[in-house]
N, C-alpha and C positions, 0 to 999 in steps of 0.2 A: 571616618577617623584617619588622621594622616598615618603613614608610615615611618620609619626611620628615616629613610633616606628624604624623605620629605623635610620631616625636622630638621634634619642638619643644613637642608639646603635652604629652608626660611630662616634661621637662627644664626646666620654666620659659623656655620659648620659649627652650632652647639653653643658659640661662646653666650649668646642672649640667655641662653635657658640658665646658665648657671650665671649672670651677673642678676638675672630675675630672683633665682631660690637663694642665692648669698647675699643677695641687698647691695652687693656691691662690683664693680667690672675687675675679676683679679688680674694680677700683672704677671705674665708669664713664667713660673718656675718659681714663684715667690712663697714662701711659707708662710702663713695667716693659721690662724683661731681655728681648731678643728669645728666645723660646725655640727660636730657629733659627739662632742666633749664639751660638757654642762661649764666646767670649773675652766678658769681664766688658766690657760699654756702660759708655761715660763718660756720653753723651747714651740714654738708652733711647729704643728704636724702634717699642715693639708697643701697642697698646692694644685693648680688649676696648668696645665702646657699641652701646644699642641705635637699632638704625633705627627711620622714623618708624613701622611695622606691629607697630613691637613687639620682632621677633625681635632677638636677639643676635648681634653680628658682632663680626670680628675687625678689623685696620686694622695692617700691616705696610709700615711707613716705609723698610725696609732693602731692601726689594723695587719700589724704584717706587711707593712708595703701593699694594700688592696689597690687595683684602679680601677675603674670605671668611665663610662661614657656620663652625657649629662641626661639621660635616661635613668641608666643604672641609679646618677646622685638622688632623683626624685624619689625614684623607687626608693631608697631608703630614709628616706627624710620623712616619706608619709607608709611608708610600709605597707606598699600597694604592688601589682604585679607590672611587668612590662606595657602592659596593656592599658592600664589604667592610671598609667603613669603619662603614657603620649596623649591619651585624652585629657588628662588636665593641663599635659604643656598646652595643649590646642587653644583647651578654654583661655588658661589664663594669659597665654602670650597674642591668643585672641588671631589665632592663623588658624585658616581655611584651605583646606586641598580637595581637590575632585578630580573624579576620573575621565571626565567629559568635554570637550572640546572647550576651548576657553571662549568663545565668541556665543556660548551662553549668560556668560556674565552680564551682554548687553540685546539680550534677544528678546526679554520681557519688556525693553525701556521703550519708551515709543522716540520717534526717530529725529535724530540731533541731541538726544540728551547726553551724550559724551561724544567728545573729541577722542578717536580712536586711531592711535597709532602702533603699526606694527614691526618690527624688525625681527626678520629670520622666526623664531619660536616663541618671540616676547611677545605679550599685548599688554600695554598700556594705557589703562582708561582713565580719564581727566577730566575731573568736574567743569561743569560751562563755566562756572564763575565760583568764586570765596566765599563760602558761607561763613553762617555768623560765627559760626568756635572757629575755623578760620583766621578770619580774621581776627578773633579777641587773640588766637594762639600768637599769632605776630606781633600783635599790639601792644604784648607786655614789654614785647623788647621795644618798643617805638615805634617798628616798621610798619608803612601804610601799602595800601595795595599797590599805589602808584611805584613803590621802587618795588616791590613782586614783579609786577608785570613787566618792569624796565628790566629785570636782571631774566626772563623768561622761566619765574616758578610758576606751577601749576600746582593747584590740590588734589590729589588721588586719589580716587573712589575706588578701584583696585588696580593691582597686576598683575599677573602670570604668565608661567613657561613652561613651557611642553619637551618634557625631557626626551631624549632620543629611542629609548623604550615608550616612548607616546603617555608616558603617566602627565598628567596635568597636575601644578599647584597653584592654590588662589592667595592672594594675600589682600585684606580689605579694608578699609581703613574704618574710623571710628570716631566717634564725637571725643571720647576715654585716648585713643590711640588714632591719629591723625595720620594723614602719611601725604609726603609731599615729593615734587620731581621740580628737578634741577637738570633743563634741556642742552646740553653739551655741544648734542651737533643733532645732524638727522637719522633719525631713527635711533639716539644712542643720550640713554637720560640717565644721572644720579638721583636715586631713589633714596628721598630722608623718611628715616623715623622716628620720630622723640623720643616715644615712650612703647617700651625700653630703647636707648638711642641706637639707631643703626644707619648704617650705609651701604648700599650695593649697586653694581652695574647693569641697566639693560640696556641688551647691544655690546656688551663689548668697554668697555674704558678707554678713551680717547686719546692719542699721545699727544704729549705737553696741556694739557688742560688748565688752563688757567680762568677761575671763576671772576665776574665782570669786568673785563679787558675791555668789552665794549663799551661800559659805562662812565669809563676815567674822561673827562674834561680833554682838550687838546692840547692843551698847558697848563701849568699850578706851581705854584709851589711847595705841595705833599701829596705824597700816595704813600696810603698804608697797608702793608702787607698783613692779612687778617690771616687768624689761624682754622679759621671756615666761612664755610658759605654764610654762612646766620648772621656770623661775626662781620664778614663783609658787608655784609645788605647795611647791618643795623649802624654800624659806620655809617655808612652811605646817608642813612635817615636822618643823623644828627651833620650832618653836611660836611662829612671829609671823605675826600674819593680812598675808597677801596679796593682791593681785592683780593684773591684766596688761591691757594696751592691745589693739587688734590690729597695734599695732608701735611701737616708741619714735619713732617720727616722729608719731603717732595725735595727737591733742585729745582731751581729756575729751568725751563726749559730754551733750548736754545732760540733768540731772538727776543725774549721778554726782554732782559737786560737792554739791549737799542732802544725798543719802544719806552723805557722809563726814562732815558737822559731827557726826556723832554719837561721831568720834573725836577725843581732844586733838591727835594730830600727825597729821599723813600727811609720808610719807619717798620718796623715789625713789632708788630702786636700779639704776641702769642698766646697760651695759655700760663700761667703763672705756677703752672707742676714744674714735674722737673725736666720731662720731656721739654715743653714747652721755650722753658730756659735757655736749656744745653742748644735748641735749635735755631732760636733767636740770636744765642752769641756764636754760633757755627757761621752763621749766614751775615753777622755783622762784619767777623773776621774775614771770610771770604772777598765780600763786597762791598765792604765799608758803607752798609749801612748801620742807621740808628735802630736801639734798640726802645721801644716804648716799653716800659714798665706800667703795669696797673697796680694800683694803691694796694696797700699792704691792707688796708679797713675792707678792702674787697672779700676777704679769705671767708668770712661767716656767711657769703651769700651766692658764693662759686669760684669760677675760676676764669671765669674768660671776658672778653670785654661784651658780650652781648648780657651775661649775667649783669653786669657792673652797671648798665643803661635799665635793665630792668630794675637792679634794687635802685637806681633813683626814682624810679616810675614809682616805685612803692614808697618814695619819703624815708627811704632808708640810708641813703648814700647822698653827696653836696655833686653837685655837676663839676663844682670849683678842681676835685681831685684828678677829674681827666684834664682837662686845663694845666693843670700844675705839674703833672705826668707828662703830657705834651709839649712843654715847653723843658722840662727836664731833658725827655728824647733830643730836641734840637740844636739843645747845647753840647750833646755825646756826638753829635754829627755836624762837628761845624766846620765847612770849606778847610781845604788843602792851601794854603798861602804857596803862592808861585815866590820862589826866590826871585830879589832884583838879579841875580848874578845867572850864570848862562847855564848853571846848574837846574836840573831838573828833578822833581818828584819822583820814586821810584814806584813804577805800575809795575804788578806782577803779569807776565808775559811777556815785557815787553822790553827788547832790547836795540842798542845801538850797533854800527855795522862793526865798530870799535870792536865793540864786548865781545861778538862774533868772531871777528881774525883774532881776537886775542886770547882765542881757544888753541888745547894743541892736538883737538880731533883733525883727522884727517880721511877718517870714513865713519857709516854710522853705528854708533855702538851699539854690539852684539850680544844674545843673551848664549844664544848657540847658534855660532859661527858655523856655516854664512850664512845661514837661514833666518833663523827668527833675531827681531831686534831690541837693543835694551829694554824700551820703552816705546809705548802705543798699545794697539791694537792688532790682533790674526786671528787668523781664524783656520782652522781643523776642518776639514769637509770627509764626508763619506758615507755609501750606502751602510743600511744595516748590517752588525757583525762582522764587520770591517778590523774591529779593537780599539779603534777610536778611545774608548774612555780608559780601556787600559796603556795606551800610546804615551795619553796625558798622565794618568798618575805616574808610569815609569819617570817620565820628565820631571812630575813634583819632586818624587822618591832621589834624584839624582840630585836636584837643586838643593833638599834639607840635608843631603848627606855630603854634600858639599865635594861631590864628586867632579873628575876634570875632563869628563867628556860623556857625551849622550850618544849612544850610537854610534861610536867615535866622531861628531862633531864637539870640539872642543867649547865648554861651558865657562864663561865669565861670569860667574856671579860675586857680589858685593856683600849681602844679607844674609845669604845660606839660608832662605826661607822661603815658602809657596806657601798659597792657600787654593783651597782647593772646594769650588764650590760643585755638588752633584744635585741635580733637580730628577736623574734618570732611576740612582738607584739609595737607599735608605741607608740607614748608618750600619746594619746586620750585613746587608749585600758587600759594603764597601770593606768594612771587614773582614768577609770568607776570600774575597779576590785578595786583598793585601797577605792574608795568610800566605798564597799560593805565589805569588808574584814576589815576596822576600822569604819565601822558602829555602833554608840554610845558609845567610847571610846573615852577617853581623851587624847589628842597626845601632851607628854610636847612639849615646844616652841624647845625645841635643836634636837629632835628628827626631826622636820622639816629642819634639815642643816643636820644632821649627816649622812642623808640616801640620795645619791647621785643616780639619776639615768644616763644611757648613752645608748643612742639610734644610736650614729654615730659611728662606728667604724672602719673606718681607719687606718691604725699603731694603734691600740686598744694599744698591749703594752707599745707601749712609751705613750700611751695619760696617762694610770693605773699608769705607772711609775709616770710620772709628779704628777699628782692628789695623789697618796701615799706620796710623798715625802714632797707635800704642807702639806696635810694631812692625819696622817698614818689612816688606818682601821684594823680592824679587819677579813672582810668577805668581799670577793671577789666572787660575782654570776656573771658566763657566761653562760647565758640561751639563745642561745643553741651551743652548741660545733658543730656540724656540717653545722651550719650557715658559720662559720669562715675559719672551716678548707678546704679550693679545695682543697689538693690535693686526693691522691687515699688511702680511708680508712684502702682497708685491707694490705697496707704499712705498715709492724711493724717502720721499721725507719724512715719511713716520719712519722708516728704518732707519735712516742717521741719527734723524735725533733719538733713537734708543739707545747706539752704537756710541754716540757723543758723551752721552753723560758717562760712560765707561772709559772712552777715551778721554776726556777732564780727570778723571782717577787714575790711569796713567801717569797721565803728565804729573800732577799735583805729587804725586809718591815716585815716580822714577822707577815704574816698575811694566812689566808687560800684563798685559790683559788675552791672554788665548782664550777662544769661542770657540767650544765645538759645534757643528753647525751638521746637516743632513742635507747632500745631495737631491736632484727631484728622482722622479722617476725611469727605470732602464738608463740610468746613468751611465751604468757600466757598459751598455752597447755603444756607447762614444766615448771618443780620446778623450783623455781627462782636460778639463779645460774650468778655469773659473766661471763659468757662464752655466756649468752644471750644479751650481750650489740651488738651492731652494731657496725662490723667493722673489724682491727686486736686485735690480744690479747696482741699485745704491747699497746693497749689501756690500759687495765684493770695494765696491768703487771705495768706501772709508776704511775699509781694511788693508794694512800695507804691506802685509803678507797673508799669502790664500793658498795653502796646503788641501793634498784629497789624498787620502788613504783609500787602496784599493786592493783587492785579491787577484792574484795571478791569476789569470786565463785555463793557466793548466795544473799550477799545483798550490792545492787548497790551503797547505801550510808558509805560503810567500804573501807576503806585502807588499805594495809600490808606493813610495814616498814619493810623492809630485807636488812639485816645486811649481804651480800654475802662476804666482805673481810675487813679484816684489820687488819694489820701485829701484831699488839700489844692490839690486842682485847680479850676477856677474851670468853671462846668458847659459853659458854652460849648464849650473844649478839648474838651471826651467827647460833645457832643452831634453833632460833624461831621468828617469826616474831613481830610486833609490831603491834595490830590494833588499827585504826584510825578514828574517825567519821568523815565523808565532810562534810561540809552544809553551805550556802553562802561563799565559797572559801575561807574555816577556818578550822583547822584540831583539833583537840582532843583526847588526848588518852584517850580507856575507859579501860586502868588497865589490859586489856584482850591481851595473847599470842598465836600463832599459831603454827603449827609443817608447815614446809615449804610444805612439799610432800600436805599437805592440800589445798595449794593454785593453782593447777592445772587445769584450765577452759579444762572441755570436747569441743572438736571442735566440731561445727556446721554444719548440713548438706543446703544445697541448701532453703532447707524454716525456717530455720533459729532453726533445732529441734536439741539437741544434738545427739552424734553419739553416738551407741550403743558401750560398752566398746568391745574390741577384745579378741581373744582366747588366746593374750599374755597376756591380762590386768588380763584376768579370771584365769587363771596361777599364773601370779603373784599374784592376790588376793588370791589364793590357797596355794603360798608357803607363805604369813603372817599368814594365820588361822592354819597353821601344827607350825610354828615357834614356834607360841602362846600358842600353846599346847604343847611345847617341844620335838619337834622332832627335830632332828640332820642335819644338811644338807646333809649329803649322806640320811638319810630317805626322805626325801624331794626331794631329787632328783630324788631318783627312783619312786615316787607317780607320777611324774610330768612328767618322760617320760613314764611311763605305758599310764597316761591317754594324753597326747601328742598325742604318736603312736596309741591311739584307734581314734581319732581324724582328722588323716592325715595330722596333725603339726610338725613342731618341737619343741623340748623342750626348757629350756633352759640353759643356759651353767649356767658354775660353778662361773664364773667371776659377771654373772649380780646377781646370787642369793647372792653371797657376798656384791654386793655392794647396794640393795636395802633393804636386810635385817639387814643392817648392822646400817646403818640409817632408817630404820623407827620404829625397835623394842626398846620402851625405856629400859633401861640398868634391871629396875626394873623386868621386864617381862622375863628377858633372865633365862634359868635353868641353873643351874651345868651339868657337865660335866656327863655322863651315861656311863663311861668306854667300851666303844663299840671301843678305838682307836680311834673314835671321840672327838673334844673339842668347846668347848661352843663358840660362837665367841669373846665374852667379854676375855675372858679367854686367847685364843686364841691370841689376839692382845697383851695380855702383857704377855705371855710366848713363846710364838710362831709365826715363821712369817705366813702369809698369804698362799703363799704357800703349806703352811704346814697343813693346813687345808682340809679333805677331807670328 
């Protein structure tokens, strides 16, 4: 019999079980028809939302406020024990779990009877070929094997995954209950299931995903943006190139847009709710595409254009209305007339050098001077318990209270608003810190609306969109950037393009996007440096500011604010740190700066004692005290390999004494040059290259 946590992880953390027992998929936080109340609600009492872990719960008003999991709801629908309640979701949602290595699934079949692919804990097993429900399943929409196998689905005889407590779960498909995969990339498949409809990743979820990209023609005159895979195909079958999101809430990923100029229109075909709608005209206004409308006769027979092809297959709908719909679309989307006159179209983005000088910036606008910038993207970095998320709210807390300065860096804002998204800690947590953090201060009235918080993050950027558009901000906190991002970090281009679509929300709103982000490992035993973030360096590289918050070396209640990049930053800012007092989850500059090489924690040995410096460290402390004293780096080189080689070390090279010496001697302390054909390094840099130095 499965378990809980089994359930929730075949069910979509719960939400199947309850769109099965309610007959219908609820929409989050919506009030509906107690389904435990015989007589027709005037006021409806029940609603279906997820908590902050994710899972799906219930919320019954007519009981005292009761909640429940979608266990609990069984249990009382058939008034049965906990027990007897996960074996009926098993039976009737028709899911299978075991405790047994998954590679029994195919150890009775005799051999090549599934195509077996594996990724990390997933196995995925794939019928040799379509069998007949199969195919009749496709067929009502139109779709023949031939465009299946062109778009790479496959029918699924099971799959499962082997959680990190080693429990195994199976999931099987059915003549009743079908299941199908949608092969992405390698190793990494979207998992369909009709009945009841579901979706999920194995592998991992692919960034920019865009279903039959491969299948569009090399030119045309339409490509339709379908609001699924199904939707895609069954287009496809009726002979108009398609393709699919990984959900009508999705963005374009960056580069699709290129790849369609090579078609006269693109069309959006969505579902005809309201979701559907609002998404369809989001993405028309964006990009000036057409919007395709499906017949209003369609509503008795579903909702989407795959439904609308099967109710003709059934002699219920004219083919004439897609036709009519289609040519509608075309006229919503007719070409841009170029003026005869020297006058041009206005594209958004895109400007002349005119428009440019005939600004009267003169540096880049600043959200908190000199640091962070109006608008774009930054990013927070630091090991853990650092204060990192309290850094950030203080920052939100200052922008909604429309205060004139952060830490004494003076605050320009426009809006007097932030939002403030947390993936780390729940809406209970963010409230016991807030208590403490505006502990005896007075919180004008607006600053309690200005400062938005968001705990749910699903399409996060269409929800940010929405919510900017209602109302703009200033300060965008995603605390934490790798809560959000699956895919694989040290990806330089799967990292921008997640980075990107935050960065287009930026720009679009005029507002800043902060990341808090997490250092890699023993960070703190090197200078702070953006090269210490976690992940690829197309990280840091699309970020235009990369802060690291760090703890003093010696006193546990200081901060180091480092300033590691920023393109249009004055060198002083990055050459020295910022310290900072903690103390009840509030930060304070005390006026005091640091040299960064200062902030390097010695690693600890096994009982937690520092390690003694090494023969390189004592070296290198050797070539600062000759520095200091003004010796040349060839004299210092050869001091260093005399006593090196008395040692049984090596020395060190020419490369690292340049570049430690170079930064840590301040400019004050360097001598003039001693005519030896040696030159000073100061000197050296602005007459001479590097190189050139010996």
């Amino acid at each position: 019999m499965l378990n809980r946590q089994q359930i929730l992880a075949l069910t979509e953390s719960g939400l199947d079980v309850f769109e099965r027992y309610l007959g219908f998929k609820p929409k989050p936080g919506l009030n509906f028809q107690n389904p435990f109340v015989d007589s027709k609600q005037e006021t409806p009492s029940f609603n279906v939302y997820q908590d902050r872990h994710g899972e799906w719960r219930y919320k019954d008003f007519a009981v005292d406020g009761d909640n429940g999991s979608c266990i609990d709801l069984v249990m009382r629908l058939h008034n049965c024990d906990a027990n007897e309640a996960m074996q009926r979701i098993g039976n009737d949602l028709n899911l299978v779990g075991e405790a047994e290595p998954s590679y029994i699934i195919h150890q009775h079949e005799p051999p090549g009877a599934y195509n077996v692919d594996k990724y990390a804990e997933h196995t995925v097993c794939s019928k040799p070929n379509f069998d007949s429900e199969d195919v009749a399943f496709w067929a009502q929409y139109g779709i023949p094997v031939e465009v299946l196998e062109k778009n790479g689905v496959a029918a699924v005889e099971s799959y499962c995954a082997t959680k990190r407590d080693g429990t195994t779960y199976t999931v099987r498909g059915s003549t009743e209950q079908p299941i199908f995969s949608y092969q992405a990339a390698a190793g990494q498949w979207k998992i369909y299931r009709p009945k009841p409809k579901s979706f999920c990743w194995v592998g991992g979820q692919p960034q920019g995903y865009v279903f039959g990209l491969n299948c569009l023609p090399t030119t045309g005159d339409l490509v339709i943006l379908a609001a699924g895979e199904k939707d895609a195909m069954c287009l496809q079958a009726h002979g108009y190139p398609a393709i699919s999101l990984s959900s009508e809430t999705a963005l374009p990923p960056d580069g699709l847009l290129e790849r369609l100029q090579r078609f006269s229109k693109v069309l959006v075909c969505y579902d005809t709710d309201k979701t559907g709608r609002e998404q369809s005209a989001k993405l028309s206004r964006a990009y000036g595409w057409g919007v395709l409308e499906l017949p209003a006769a369609l509503e008795p027979y579903g909702k989407d254009v795959s439904d609308f092809f099967r109710a003709v297959g059934q002699g219920r709908l004219q083919v004439d209305l897609f036709t009519q719909a289609l040519n509608s679309a075309r006229q919503l989307e007719a070409p841009l007339p170029i003026p005869a006159t020297t006058e041009y179209p206005t594209w958004s983005g895109v400007f002349s050098l005119g428009d440019l000088l005939g600004r009267s910036t003169v540096e880049v606008p600043k959200l908190v001077s000199p640091i962070f910038q109006r608008q774009g993207v930054a990013c927070l970095a630091g090991s853990s318990d650092t204060g990192k998320s309290s850094f950030l709210r203080q920052l939100s807390l200052a922008v909604a209270m429309n205060e004139e300065e952060f830490l004494g860096f003076k605050l320009h804002t426009i809006h007097q608003r932030a939002i403030y998204v947390s993936t780390e800690d729940g809406d209970e947590a963010v409230a016991a810190q807030l208590q403490i953090q505006l502990a005896g201060r007075n919180v004008p009235p607006a600053a309690k609306t200005n400062l938005r918080f968001v705990f749910d993050t699903p399409n996060l950027v269409a929800k940010l969109d929405a919510m900017l558009t209602n109302e703009p901000a200033d300060l965008v906190v995603v605390d934490a950037l790798g809560d959000l991002y699956q895919g694989n970090m040290n990806s330089s281009n799967e990292v921008r393009s997640f980075v990107n679509s935050y960065h287009h929300l930026a720009v679009k709103h005029d507002c800043l996007v902060l990341f808090m982000h997490h250092t890699g490992k023993r960070a703190e035993e090197r200078e702070p440096s953006k090269n210490n973030l976690l992940g690829s360096q197309g990280l840091e590289a699309k970020m235009r500011v990369v802060c690291e918050l760090r703890v003093d070396s010696h006193d546990p209640n200081v901060r180091h604010l480092c300033v590691l990049k920023g393109n249009y930053l004055p060198t002083d800012v990055k050459q020295r740190s910022y310290a900072l007092s903690f103390k009840d989850l509030c930060f304070q500059y005390t006026g005091e700066r640091a040299e960064l090489s200062t902030l390097v924690k010695r690693p600890e040995d096994g009982l937690g004692k520092p390690v003694l410096p090494s023969r390189r460290d004592e070296l290198l402390q050797k070539a600062r005290e000759l520095r200091e004293g003004g010796s040349t780096l060839v004299q210092i080189e050869k001091v260093l390999a005399s006593e090196a080689a008395s040692s049984g070390v090596s020395g060190l090279s020419k490369s690292t004494l340049h570049r430690e010496l170079k930064t840590i001697i301040p400019k004050s302390q360097r001598p003039a040059p001693i005519g030896d054909g040696t030159w000073d390094l100061t000197q050296a840099q602005q007459e001479r290259p590097m190189a050139a130095i010996a």
